[in-house]
Structures are given as C-alpha cells and as structure tokens.
C-alpha positions as CSV (number, residue, x, y, z in Angstrom):
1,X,26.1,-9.4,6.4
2,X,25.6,-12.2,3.7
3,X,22.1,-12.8,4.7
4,X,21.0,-9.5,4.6
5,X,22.4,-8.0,1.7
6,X,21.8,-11.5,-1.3
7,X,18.3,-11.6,-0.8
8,X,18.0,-8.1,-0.8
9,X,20.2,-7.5,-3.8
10,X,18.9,-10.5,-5.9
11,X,15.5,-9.6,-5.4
12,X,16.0,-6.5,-6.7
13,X,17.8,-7.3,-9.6
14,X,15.2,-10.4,-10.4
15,X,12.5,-7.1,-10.0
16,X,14.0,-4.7,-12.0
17,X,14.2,-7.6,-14.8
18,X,10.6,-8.8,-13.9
19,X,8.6,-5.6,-14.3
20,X,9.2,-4.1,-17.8
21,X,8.6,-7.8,-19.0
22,X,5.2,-7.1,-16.9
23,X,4.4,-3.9,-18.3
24,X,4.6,-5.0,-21.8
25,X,2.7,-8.2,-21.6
26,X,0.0,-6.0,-20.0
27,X,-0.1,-3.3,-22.7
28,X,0.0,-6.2,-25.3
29,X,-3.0,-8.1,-23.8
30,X,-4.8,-4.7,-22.5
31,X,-4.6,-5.8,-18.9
32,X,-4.9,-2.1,-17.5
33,X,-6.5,-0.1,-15.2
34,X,-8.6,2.4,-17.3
35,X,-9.7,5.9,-15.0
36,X,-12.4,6.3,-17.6
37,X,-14.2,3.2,-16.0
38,X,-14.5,5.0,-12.1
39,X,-14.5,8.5,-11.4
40,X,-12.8,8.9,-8.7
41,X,-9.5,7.5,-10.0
42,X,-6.7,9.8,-9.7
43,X,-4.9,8.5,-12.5
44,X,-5.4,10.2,-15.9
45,X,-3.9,7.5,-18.1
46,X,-4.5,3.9,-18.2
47,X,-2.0,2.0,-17.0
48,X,-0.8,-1.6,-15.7
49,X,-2.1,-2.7,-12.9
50,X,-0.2,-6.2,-12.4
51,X,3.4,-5.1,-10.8
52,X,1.9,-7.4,-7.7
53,X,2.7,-10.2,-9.8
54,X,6.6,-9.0,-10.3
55,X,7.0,-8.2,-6.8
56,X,5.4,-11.6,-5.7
57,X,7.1,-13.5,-7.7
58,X,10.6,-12.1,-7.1
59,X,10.1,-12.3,-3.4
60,X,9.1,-15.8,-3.4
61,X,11.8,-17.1,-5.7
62,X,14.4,-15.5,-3.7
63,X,12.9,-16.8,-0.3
64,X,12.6,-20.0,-1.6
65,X,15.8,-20.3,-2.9
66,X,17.4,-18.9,0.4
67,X,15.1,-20.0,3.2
68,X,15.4,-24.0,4.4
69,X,13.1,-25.7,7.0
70,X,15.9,-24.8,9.8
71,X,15.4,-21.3,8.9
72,X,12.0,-20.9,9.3
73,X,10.1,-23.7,10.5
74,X,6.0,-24.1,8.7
75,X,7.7,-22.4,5.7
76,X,5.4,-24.3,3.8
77,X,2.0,-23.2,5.0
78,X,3.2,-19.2,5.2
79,X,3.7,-20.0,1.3
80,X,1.0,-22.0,0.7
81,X,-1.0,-19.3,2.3
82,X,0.4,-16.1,0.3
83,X,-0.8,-18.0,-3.0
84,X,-3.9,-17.9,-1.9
85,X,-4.2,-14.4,-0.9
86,X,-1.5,-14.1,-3.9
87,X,-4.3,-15.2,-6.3
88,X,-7.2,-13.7,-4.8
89,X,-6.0,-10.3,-5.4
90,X,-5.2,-11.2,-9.3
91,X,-8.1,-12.4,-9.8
92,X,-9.4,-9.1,-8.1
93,X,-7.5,-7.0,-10.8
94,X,-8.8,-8.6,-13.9
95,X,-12.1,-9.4,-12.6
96,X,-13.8,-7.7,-9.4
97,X,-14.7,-9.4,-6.8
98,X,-17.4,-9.6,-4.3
99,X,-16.0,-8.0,-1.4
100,X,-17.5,-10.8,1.1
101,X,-15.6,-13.6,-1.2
102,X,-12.5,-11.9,-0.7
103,X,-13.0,-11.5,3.3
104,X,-13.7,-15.2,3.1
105,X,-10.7,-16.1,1.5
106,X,-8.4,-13.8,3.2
107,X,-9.9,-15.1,6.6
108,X,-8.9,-18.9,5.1
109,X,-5.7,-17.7,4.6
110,X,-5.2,-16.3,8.6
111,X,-6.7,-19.2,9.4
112,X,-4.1,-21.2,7.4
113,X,-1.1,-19.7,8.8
114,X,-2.6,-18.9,12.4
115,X,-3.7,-22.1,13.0
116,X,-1.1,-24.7,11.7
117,X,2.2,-22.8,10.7
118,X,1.5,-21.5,14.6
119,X,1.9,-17.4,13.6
120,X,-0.3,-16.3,16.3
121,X,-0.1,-13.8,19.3
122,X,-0.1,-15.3,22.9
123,X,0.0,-11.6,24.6
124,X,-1.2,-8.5,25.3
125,X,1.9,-7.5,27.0
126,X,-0.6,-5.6,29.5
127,X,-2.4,-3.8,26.7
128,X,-6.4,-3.1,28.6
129,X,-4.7,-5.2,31.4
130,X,-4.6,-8.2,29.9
131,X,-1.2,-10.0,29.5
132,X,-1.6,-14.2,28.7
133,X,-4.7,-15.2,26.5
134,X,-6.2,-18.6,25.5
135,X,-5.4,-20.2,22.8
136,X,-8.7,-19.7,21.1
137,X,-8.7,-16.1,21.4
138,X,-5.6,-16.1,19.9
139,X,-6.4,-17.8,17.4
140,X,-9.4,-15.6,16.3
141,X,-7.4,-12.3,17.7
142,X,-4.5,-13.5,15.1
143,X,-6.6,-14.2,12.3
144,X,-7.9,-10.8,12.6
145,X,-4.6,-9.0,12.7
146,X,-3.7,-11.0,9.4
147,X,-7.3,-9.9,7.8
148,X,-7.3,-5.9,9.3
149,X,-3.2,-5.6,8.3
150,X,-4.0,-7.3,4.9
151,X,-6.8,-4.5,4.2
152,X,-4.5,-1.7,5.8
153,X,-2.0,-2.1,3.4
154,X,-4.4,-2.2,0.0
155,X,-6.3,1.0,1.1
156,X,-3.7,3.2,1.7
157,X,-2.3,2.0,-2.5
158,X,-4.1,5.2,-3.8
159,X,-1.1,7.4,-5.4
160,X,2.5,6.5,-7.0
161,X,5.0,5.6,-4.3
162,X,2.9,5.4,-1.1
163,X,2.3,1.8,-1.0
164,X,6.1,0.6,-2.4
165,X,7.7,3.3,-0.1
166,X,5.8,2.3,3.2
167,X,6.3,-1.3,2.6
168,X,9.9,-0.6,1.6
169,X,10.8,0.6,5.0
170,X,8.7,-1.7,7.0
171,X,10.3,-4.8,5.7
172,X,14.3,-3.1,6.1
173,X,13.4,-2.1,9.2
174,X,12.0,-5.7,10.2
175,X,14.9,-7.1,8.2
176,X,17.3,-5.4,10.2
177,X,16.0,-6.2,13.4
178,X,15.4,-10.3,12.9
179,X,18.8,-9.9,11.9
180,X,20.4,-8.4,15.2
181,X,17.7,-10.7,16.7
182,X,19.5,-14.1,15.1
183,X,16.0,-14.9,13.3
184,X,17.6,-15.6,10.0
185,X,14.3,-16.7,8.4
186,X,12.4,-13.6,8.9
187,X,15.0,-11.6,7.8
188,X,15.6,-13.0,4.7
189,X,11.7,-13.2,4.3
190,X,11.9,-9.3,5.2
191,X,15.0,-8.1,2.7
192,X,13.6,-10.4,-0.3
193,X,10.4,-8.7,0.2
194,X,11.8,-5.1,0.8
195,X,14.3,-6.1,-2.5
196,X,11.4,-6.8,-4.8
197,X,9.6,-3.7,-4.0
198,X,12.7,-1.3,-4.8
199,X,12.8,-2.9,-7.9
200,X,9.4,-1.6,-8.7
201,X,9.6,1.3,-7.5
202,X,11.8,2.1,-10.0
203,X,8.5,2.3,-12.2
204,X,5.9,3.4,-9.7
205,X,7.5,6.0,-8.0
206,X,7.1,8.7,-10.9
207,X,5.3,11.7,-12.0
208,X,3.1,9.1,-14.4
209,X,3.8,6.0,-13.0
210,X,4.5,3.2,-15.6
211,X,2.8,0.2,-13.5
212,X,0.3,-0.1,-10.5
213,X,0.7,-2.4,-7.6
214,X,-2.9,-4.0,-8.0
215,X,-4.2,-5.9,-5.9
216,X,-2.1,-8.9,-5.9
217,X,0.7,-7.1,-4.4
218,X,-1.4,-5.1,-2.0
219,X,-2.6,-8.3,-0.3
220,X,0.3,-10.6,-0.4
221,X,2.8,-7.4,1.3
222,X,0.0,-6.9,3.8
223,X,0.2,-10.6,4.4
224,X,3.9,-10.8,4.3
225,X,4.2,-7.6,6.7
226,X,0.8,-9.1,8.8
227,X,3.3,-12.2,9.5
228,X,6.5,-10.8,10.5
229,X,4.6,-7.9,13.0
230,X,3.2,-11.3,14.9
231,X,6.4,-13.3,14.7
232,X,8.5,-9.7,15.7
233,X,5.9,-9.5,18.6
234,X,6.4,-12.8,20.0
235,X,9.8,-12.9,19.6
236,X,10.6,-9.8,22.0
237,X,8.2,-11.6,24.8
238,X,9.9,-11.2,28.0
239,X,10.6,-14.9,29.3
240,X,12.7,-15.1,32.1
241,X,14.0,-18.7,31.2
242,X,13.7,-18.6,27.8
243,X,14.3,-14.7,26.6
244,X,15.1,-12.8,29.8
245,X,16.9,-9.6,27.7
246,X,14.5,-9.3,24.8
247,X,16.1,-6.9,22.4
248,X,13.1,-4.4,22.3
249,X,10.9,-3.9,24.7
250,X,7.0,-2.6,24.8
251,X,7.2,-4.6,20.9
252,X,3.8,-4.1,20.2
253,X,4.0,-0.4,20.8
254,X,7.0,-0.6,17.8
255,X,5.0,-2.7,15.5
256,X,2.4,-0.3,15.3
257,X,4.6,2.7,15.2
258,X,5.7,0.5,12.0
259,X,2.2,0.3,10.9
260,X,1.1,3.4,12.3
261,X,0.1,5.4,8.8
262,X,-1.4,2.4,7.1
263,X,-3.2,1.7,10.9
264,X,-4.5,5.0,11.4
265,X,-6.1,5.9,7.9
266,X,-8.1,2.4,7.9
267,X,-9.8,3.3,11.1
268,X,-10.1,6.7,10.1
269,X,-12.0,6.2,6.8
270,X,-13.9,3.2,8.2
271,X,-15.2,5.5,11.2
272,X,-15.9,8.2,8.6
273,X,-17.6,6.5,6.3
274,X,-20.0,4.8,9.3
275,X,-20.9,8.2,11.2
276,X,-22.0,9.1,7.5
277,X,-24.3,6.1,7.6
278,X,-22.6,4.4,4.5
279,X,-21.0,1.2,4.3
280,X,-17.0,0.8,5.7
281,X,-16.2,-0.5,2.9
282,X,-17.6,1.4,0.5
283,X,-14.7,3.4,-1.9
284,X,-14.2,6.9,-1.3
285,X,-11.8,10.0,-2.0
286,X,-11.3,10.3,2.2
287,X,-8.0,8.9,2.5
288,X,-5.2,11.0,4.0
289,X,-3.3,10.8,0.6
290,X,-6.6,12.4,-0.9
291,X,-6.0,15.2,1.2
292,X,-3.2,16.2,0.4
293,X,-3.8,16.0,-2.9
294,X,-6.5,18.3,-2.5
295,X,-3.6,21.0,-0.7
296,X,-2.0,20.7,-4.3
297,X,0.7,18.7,-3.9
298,X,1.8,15.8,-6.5
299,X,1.7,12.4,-5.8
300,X,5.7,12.2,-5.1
301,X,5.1,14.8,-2.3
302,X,2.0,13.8,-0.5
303,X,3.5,10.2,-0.7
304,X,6.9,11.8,1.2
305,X,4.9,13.6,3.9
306,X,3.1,10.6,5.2
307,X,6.2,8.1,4.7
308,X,8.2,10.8,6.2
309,X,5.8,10.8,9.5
310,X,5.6,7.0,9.8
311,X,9.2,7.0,10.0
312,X,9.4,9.6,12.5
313,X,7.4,7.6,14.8
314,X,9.5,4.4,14.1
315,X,12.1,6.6,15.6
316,X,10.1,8.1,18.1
317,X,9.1,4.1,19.4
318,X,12.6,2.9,18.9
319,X,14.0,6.1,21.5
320,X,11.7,5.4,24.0
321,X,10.4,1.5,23.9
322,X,13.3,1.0,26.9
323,X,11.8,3.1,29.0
324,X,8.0,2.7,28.7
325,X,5.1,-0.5,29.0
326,X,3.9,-1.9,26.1
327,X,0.5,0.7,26.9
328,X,2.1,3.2,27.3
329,X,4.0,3.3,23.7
330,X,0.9,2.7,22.0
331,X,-0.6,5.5,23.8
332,X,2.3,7.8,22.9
333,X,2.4,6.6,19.5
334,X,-1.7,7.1,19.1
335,X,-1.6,10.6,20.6
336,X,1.2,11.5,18.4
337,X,-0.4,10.9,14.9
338,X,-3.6,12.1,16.4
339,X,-1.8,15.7,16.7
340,X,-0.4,15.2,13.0
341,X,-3.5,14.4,11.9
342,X,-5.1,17.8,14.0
343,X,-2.3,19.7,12.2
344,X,-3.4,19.3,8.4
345,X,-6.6,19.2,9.5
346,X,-6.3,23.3,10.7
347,X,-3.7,23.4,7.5
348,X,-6.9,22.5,5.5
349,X,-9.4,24.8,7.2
350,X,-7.1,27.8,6.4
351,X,-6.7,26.7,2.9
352,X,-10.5,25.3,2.5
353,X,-10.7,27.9,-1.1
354,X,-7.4,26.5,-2.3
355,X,-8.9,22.7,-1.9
356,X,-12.2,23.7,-3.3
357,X,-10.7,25.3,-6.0
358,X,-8.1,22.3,-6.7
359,X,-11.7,19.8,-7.3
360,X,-13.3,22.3,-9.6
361,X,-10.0,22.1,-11.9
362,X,-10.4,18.0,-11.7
363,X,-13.6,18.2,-12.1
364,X,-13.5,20.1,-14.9
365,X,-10.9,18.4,-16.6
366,X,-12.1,15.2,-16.4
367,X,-16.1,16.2,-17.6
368,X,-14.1,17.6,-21.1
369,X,-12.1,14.4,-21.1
370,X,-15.1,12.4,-20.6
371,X,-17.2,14.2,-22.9
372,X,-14.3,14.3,-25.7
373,X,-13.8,10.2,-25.3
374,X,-17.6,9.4,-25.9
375,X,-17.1,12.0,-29.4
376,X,-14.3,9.9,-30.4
377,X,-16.0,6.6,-29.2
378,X,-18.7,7.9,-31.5
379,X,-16.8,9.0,-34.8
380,X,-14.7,5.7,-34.6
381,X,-17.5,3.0,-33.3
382,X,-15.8,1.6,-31.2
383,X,-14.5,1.8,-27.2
384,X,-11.3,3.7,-27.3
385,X,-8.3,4.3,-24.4
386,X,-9.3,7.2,-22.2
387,X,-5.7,8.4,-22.3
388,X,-5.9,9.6,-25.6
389,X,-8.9,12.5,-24.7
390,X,-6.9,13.2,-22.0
391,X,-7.2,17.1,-21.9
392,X,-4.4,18.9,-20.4
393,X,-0.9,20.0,-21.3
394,X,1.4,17.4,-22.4
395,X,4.7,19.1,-21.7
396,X,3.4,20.9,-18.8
397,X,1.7,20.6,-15.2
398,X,-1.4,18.7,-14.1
399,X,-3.5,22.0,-13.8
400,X,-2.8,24.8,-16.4
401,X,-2.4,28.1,-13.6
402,X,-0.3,30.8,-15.8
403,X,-0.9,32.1,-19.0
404,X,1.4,30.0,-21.3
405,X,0.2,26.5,-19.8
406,X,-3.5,28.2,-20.3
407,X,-2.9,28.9,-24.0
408,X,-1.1,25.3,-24.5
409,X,-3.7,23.7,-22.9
410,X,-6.1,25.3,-25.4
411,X,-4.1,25.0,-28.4
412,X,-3.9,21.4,-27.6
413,X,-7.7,20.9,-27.1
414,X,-8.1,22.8,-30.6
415,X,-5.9,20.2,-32.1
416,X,-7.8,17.6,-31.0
417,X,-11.2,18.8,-32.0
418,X,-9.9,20.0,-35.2
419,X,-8.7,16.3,-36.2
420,X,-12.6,14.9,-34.7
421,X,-13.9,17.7,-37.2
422,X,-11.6,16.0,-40.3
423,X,-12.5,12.6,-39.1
424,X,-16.6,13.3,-39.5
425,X,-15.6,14.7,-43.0
C-alpha cells in the first residue's frame, strides 16, 4: 500500500506546488503559446506552454528519490534517456524544430534504453504467427514502439484535458498492475508519473486552461508510458520455468487496449493525410478531438468521450484476456474502436450543416480577431498579445447563439473599437 500511494501522493503535491510557480515565470518571461502565430490553434488566448517541465520534474524527483538499483535495474540509462527526449521537446516549445532532428533524437533515445538498459520486446506472442524473434529485430522493432508511442502521445495533446487525462489512467492502471505483479520499480515509476500529471490537471483541465503540456511533457509521458507497455509485455510472457501463471494473459492485446485512442488516431491521421497525397506529418485539424469539436462540444466534453471509450476497452481487454490469444484480443480490441469510430462518423453525416456551420462561427471570429489585432498592432507600433482582440463574450459562451450573448458580443466589439477610435485621436 506504501508504495503505491507516497509516490503518487508526493508527486502530486510537489506538482500542484510546481506549476503555478511555472505559469508565472512563463507570463513574466513571455514563454507562451500565442494562437495568433498558427491558424489552426484552438486556443483563443495565449497561454503557457511549459507544464511538461512541472510534470517532468516532479516525476523524476519522486522516482529518484524512491526507486534504488534493486528496484529497477538500468535505472540509470531509462533516466538518462528521458532527459534527452525531456530536452528535445523544450527546446521544441521555445524554438521549433526540424521535424527529422527530432526523429533523430528520439530514435537515439529508443536506442539508448532498447539497447543497453535491455527494454525491448522478445515476442510476438503469436501476433501474424510469429512468437520468438532475434535479437536484432527486436532491437529495431523496440526502438520503434518507443519512437511511434512517443509521437502517439504528442498528437493526440490538441484540447484541455485529453493528454493529462489519458496519461493519468494509463500510468494508474500500469501502476496498479506492477504492483499486484511484485514489480516495485515500475509501479512506483507509474504512480510518480500518474501523481505529477493530476497535479496539472488541476490547471489544464478547464474551460480556459491556465498551462499547456508542450512538448516536453508530451514526449517524456510517451517515453515513460512507451517503457512500461514493453516491460508490462514482457513481464506477462508465459515461461513455464520461469513465469508459468502470468497474471494477464494475451498482454499485448491489454497494452493496446491501454493505448488504443492515442494508437488509433496516429494511424488514422497519418493514413489520411497520405491518401490525400500530403506529407504524415504535416499538422492538420483531422484529429478525432477535432471532430468533436466540430459536433459542438467543449473541450471538457470531447476530452470525456474519447477517455471514456479508451477506458471502456481497458475493461473490455481486462474481461476477456483469460480467455482469448494474444491475436485475437488485438483483433477484438481493433474491430471495436473501428465500430466507434463508424458511429461518429454516421453521427457526423447527419449533423454535416451543424459542423459546417460550427467552422463558419470560428472562422469568422477569428478573421475579426485577426483583423482587430493588426489595427491595434498599428495604432500602438508595436506586436501586441492576440488575447486582448479576442472578440467574443467575456462572461458568456465560445459562440454567441441567442439574442443576449448576440447583443453582448456586439456591445463588447463596440467597446473596443470605440477605445482604437480614442487612441488615433
């Protein structure tokens, strides 16, 4: 009980001291992500983007604090290695990055803890027929599980809540099961982890989220969550000397129930994007977040629905992983989302006006913001904060849709042109 619930505690509390100190060392040194700068931000207000550096930072104080080479054997190059990928992604969120530098360095840092803290996969537990594998496919098989879960986890870090909440879970659930597993390492690796992100929740998970993940904590919580999927892999591989009752069976099939939302939408969006002849990496507004968004629904909601469906097929693998192969969970799992996914995709025919309609309104809003920041710009000489052009009600929704919230909106507006009139005077 002691080992799962200190780390998780004192990461949280170490978090929920760590990230208003964050926030106002980023508003003080204007390290913040401005929507003004791309268009297809969601965000209306510029905010913080460096609560990866809280949640990093708690989670590897607390590990390092609690973890000792017994624990968790190679500690040192799984640590060495999320500085890298740790630094990488700050370096990302202040300056941008070429996105075949970052592939390299993420690839140095699978190689890093594939190769000598030994983090690899060494089966395909039947998966296309295939059960033992070679050590050098393992090693480059490994290394790209590391890069693909790494990358899984930053795209899907699009609206307030999805990222923190996903994570969250994943890391409890992995906690929970090293625990009944004996792994003591992993599980306090998994609670400090899950501990720091509650803590910034706290600000993220908001109407108008107060900091941003970034980067930085996109890639070191896909590395973190990258590690323990392999280690929580190998350690339910049936042995019949060594582990002949494996407490899960068909793990694979689990992990990616675990991973399934961040899984699918990568390979959806990447397979998108190609059949449309662009580049896979190339940024877009096709992410299953996005859609919903486009049904209407706030950032708190949309976030709920698809955290809500990967935890229903967590609970789908863990029913059945006793009674089916490795293949065949995967194959229920896939199949599964694939219907969910067929679902909102009739849900969004039927509503195609409604989603149309919901673009115009953005659209809209953000041509009078933009064109209201570059009069201000003007008037003062100088680059201002988008955030205060912003155009819309203050007190009131995103998009105005009854008569009052109309009139506010438009009372509001006349303010602000009314003191750009006084300011040319």
């Amino acid at each position: 009980m002691l080992i799962t619930l200190l780390p998780l505690v004192l990461a949280c509390i170490t978090s929920l001291i760590a990230v208003p100190a964050i926030i106002k060392v980023a508003y003080s040194k204007r390290l913040v992500d401005d929507p003004s700068i791309e268009s297809r931000k969601i965000h209306k207000n510029s905010v913080p983007n460096l609560g990866g550096v809280a949640v990093f930072s708690t989670f590897a104080l607390v590990s390092c604090l609690l973890i000792n080479s017994q624990m968790l054997p190679n500690a040192n190059f799984i640590f060495a290695s999320g500085i890298i990928i740790f630094t990488i992604g700050l370096k990302d969120d202040l300056i941008a990055l070429d996105p075949y530098k970052k592939f390299a360095a993420q690839f140095i840092t699978a190689f890093i803890v594939v190769y000598f803290a030994d983090v690899r996969l060494t089966n395909f537990y039947g998966v296309m027929g295939i059960h033992e594998i070679g050590p050098l496919l393992s090693y480059i098989f490994s290394s790209l599980v590391v890069v693909f879960i790494i990358n899984a986890f930053n795209l899907i870090d699009g609206i307030n809540g999805l990222l923190g909440s996903i994570s969250m879970f994943v890391c409890l659930i992995y906690g929970t099961l090293f625990c009944l597993m004996d792994a003591k390492g992993l599980s306090v690796l998994s609670f400090s982890m899950a501990g720091a992100i509650v803590g910034f929740l706290k600000y993220n998970a908001k109407k108008r989220a107060r900091i941003f993940m970034g980067d930085a904590g996109a890639y070191s919580i896909g590395f973190i969550i990258s590690i323990l999927t392999i280690q929580f892999i190998e350690l339910n591989k049936y042995d019949p000397i060594g582990n002949p009752s494996p407490l899960i069976n068909a793990a694979p099939g689990v992990a990616i129930a675990l991973l399934i939302m961040p899984t699918f939408d990568t390979f959806r969006v990447f397979i998108l994007r190609i059949l449309r002849g662009k580049s896979p990496f190339m940024a877009d507004r096709n992410h299953l977040h996005h859609r919903l968004l486009d049904l209407g629904l706030s950032h708190l909601q949309a976030s709920s629905i698809i955290v809500a469906t990967n935890l229903s097929m967590v609970a789908l693998a863990l029913a059945v992983h006793k009674q089916v192969m490795a293949a065949e969970l995967i194959a229920i799992i896939t199949l599964s989302v694939l219907f969910c996914n067929m679902m909102l995709w009739l849900y969004e025919m039927r509503n195609a006006h409604k989603i149309l309609a919901v673009r115009e309104r953005r659209k809209t809003i953000l041509t009078a913001s933009n064109k209201l920041t570059s009069d201000l710009e003007k008037v003062n000489n100088t680059a201002i904060d988008s955030s205060l052009a912003e155009i819309k009600v203050l007190a009131s929704k995103e998009f105005p849709n009854n008569p009052k919230d109309i009139e506010a909106a438009k009372r509001f507006t006349q303010e602000v042109l009314d003191n750009l009139e006084k300011s040319k005077n």
